[in-house]
C-alpha positions in Angstrom: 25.7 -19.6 -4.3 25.9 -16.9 -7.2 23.5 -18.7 -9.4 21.1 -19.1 -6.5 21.2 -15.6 -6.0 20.6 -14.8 -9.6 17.7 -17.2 -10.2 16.0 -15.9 -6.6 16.6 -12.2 -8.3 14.5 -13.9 -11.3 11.9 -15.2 -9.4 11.5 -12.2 -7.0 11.3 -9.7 -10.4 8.5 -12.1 -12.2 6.2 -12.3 -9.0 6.5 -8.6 -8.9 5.6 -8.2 -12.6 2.3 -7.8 -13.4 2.4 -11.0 -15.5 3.5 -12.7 -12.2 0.6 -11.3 -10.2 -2.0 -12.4 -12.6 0.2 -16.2 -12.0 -0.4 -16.3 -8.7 -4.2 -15.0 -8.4 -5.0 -17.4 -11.0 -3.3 -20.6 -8.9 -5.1 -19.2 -5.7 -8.7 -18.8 -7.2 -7.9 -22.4 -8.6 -9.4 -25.4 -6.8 -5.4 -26.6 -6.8 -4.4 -23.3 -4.9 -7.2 -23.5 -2.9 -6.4 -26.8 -1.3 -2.5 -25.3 -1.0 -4.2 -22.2 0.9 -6.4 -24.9 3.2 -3.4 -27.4 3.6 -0.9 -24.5 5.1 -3.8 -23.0 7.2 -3.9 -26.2 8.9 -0.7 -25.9 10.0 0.3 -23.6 12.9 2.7 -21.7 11.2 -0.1 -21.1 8.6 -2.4 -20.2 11.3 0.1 -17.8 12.5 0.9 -16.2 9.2 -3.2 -15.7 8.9 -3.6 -14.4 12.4 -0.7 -11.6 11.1 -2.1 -11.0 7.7 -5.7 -10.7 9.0 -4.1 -7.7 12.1 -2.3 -6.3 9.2 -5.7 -5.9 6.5 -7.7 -4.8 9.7 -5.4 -1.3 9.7 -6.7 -0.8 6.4 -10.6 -1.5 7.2 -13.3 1.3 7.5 -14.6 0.0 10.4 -15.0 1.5 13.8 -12.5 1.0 16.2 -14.4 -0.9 18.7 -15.0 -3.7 15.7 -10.9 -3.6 15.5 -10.2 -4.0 18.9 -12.5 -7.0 19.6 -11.4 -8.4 16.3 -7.6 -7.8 17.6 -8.9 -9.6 20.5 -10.6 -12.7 19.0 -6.9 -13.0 17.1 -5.1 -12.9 19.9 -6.9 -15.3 21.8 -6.8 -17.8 19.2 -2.6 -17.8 18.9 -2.6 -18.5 22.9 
């Protein structure tokens, strides 16, 4: 399991290098990385991942707090 850990350790320190950012934007802009982004949001553990992404990004947003809230609602309804 040592060489599994040492190869995650190299995957985990390219994707955080700024070489290894510019990777991954450039697959997800691609049509190729698009389709990957549409195939897992089809899924429901996709769909979740998005509904937890989107609540964490709308923290972030200048937007008033009544938009938030029935934005945190609209998620919420659509994970029951």
């Amino acid at each position: 399991m040592g060489a599994f850990d040492g190869i995650q350790g190299m995957v985990a320190g390219y994707l955080a290098s700024p070489k290894g950012q510019e990777t991954i934007r450039s697959f997800l802009s691609s049509p190729q990385g698009k389709e990957a982004i549409d195939s897992y949001l089809s899924t429901p553990d996709g769909q979740q991942m998005a509904r937890l992404l989107l609540l964490r990004a709308l923290d972030s947003l200048d937007i008033p707090e009544a938009v938030k809230g029935e934005i945190r609602t609209a998620l919420a309804g659509a994970g029951a």
